[in-house]
C-alpha positions as CSV (number, residue, x, y, z in Angstrom):
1,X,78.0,99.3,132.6
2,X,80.4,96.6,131.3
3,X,77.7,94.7,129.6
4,X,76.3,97.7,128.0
5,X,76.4,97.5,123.8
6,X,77.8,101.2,124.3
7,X,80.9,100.2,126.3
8,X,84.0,99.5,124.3
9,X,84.3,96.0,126.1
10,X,81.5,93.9,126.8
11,X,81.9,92.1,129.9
12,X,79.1,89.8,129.0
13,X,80.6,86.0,128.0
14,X,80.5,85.7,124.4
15,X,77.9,83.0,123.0
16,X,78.3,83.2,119.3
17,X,75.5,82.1,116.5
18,X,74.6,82.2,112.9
19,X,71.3,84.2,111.7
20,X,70.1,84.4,108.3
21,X,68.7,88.1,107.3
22,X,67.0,89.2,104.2
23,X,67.8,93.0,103.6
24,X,66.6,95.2,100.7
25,X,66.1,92.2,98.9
26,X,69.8,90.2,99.5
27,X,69.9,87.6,101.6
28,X,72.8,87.4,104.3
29,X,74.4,85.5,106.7
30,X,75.1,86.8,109.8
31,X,77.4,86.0,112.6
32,X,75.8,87.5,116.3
33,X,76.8,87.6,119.8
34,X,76.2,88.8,123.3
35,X,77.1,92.1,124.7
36,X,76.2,94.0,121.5
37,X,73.2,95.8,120.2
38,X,70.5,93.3,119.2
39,X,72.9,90.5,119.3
40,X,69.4,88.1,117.8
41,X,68.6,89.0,115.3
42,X,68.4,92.5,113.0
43,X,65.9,94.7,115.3
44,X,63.1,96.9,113.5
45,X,64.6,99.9,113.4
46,X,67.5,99.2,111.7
47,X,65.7,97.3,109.7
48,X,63.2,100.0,109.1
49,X,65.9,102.5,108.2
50,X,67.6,99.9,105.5
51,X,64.4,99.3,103.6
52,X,64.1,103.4,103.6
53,X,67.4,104.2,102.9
54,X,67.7,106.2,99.4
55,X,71.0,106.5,97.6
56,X,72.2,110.4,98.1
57,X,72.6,112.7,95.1
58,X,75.6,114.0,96.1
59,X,78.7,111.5,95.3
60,X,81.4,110.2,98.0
61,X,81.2,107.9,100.9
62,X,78.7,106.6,103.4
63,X,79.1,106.3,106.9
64,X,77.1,103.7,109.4
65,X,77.7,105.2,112.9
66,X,77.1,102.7,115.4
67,X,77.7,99.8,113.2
68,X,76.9,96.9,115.8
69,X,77.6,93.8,114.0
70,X,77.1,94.8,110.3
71,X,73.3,95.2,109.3
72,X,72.9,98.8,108.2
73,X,76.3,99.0,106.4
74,X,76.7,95.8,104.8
75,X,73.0,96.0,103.3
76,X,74.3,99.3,102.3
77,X,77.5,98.5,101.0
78,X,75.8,95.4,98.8
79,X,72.8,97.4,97.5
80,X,75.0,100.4,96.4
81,X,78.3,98.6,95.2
82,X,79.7,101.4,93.8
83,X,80.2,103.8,96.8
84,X,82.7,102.9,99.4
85,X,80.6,102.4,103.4
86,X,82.8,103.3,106.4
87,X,81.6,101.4,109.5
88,X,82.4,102.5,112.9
89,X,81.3,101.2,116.6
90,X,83.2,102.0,120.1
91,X,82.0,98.1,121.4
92,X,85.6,95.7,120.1
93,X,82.9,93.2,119.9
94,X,80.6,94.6,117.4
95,X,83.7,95.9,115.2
96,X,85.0,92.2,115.4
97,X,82.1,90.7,114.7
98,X,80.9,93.0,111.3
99,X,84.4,92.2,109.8
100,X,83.8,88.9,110.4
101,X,79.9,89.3,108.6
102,X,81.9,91.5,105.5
103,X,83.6,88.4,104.4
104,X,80.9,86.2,105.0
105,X,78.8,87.6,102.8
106,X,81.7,88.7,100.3
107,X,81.3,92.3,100.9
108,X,84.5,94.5,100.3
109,X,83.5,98.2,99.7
110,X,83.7,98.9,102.9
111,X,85.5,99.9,106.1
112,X,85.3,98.6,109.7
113,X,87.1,100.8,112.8
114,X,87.1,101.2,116.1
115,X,85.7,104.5,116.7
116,X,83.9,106.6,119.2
117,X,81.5,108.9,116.9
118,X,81.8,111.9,119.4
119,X,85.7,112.0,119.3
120,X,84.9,113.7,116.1
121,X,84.9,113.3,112.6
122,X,85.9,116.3,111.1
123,X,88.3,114.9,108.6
124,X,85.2,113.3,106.7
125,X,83.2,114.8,103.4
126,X,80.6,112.0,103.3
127,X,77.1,112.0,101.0
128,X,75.2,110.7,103.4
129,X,75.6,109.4,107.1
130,X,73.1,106.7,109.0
131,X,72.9,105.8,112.4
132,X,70.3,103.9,114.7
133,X,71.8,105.9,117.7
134,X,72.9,104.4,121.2
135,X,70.1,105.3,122.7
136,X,70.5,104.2,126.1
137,X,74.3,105.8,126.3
138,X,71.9,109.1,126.8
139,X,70.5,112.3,125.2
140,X,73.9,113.7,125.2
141,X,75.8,111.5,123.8
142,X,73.1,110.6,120.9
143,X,72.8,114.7,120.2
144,X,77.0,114.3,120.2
145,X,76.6,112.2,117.8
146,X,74.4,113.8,115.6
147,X,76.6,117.2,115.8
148,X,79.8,115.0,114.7
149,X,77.4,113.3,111.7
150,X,76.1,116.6,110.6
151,X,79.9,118.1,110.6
152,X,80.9,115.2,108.7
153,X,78.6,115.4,106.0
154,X,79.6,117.6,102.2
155,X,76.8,120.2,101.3
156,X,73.4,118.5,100.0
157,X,74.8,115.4,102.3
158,X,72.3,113.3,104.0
159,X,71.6,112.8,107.9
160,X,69.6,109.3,108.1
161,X,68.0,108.1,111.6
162,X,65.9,106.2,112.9
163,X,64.6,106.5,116.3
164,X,61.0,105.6,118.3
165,X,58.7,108.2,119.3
166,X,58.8,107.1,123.1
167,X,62.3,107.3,122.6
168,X,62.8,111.1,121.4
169,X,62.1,111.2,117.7
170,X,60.2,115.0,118.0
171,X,63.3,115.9,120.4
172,X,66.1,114.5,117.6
173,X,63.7,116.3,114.7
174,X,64.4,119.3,116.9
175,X,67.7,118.8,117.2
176,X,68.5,118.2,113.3
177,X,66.2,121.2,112.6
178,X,68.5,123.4,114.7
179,X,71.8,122.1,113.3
180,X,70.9,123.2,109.9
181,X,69.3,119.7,108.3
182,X,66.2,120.1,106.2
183,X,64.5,117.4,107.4
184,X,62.1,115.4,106.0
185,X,59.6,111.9,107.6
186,X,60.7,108.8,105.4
187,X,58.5,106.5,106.9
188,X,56.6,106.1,110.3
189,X,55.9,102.6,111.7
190,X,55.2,100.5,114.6
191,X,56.6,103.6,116.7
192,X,59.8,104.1,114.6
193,X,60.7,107.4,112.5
194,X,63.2,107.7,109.9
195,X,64.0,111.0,109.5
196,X,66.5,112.1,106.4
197,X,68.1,115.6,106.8
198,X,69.5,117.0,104.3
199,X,73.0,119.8,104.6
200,X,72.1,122.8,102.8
201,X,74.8,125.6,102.9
């Protein structure tokens, strides 16, 4: 369990490299490492969810849950300069390393912590909320999350995930379904589902 992406210190030996990316049309440089999620390169999903990803009506923040090293936020956070991105991860590694990636690639309207998403977020009002969830950290933890997220978000607030079928995507429909999200199929590929769910009051 110490080498898992989900632990808070990975007790893999760290083995640094530089990636180039190109996300919703930016090119970025990217620091990457072991003992975090996709520590190669930026894996489908996420990729999948930032090409999909539509700025929310409502105004306010964003929120990347489960930042890893940067991808989903900082594509964010440079495609909508305007709104200020929180990013939060529970692997010190991954936190480390998309601080490191933010000055890179001279992105500053954004916010990097150390955070476990199911400790709660219940001081938050954000417009939308995205998350490629820790899958293998379990069912419990992942529907955790998505209970947190939903809480987090200000009425007409956005839920965005991505997820593969074999992986739960009809069970995590389900889920945002019964917490109150209108939910609607963004795109469908390869396996992967982005679902958006919208907060309506």
């Amino acid at each position: 369990m110490s080498d898992h992406y989900y632990s808070g210190k990975p007790g893999s030996e760290s083995k640094q490299k530089m990636i180039s990316e190109t996300l919703k049309g930016r090119d970025f440089t990217f620091i990457v490492d072991r003992g975090v999620f996709s520590g190669h390169a930026v894996d489908f999903g996420s990729k999948l969810l930032i090409e999909h990803f539509e700025e929310p009506q409502a105004a306010g923040d964003i929120l990347d849950i489960g930042c890893g090293w940067g991808p989903i936020g900082l594509a964010v956070a440079a495609a909508y300069p305007e709104r200020q991105i929180g990013m939060i991860d529970v692997n010190e590694r991954s936190v480390s390393l998309a601080k490191v990636n933010a000055g890179k690639n001279s992105i500053t309207n954004q916010t990097i912590a150390l955070k476990d998403a199911t400790d709660g977020l219940s001081d938050s009002n954000y417009a939308a909320v995205l998350t490629n969830p820790p899958i293998r950290a379990g069912k419990d933890v992942v529907f955790r999350i998505y209970e947190e997220a939903v809480r987090s978000l200000q009425a007409e607030g956005e839920l965005w995930v991505v997820i593969q079928k074999k992986q739960g995507a009809s069970s995590t429909k389900k889920k945002l379904e019964e917490l109150g999200l209108h939910v609607r199929t963004v795109a469908k590929q390869k396996g992967y589902f982005v679902f958006a769910g919208k907060k309506i009051d």
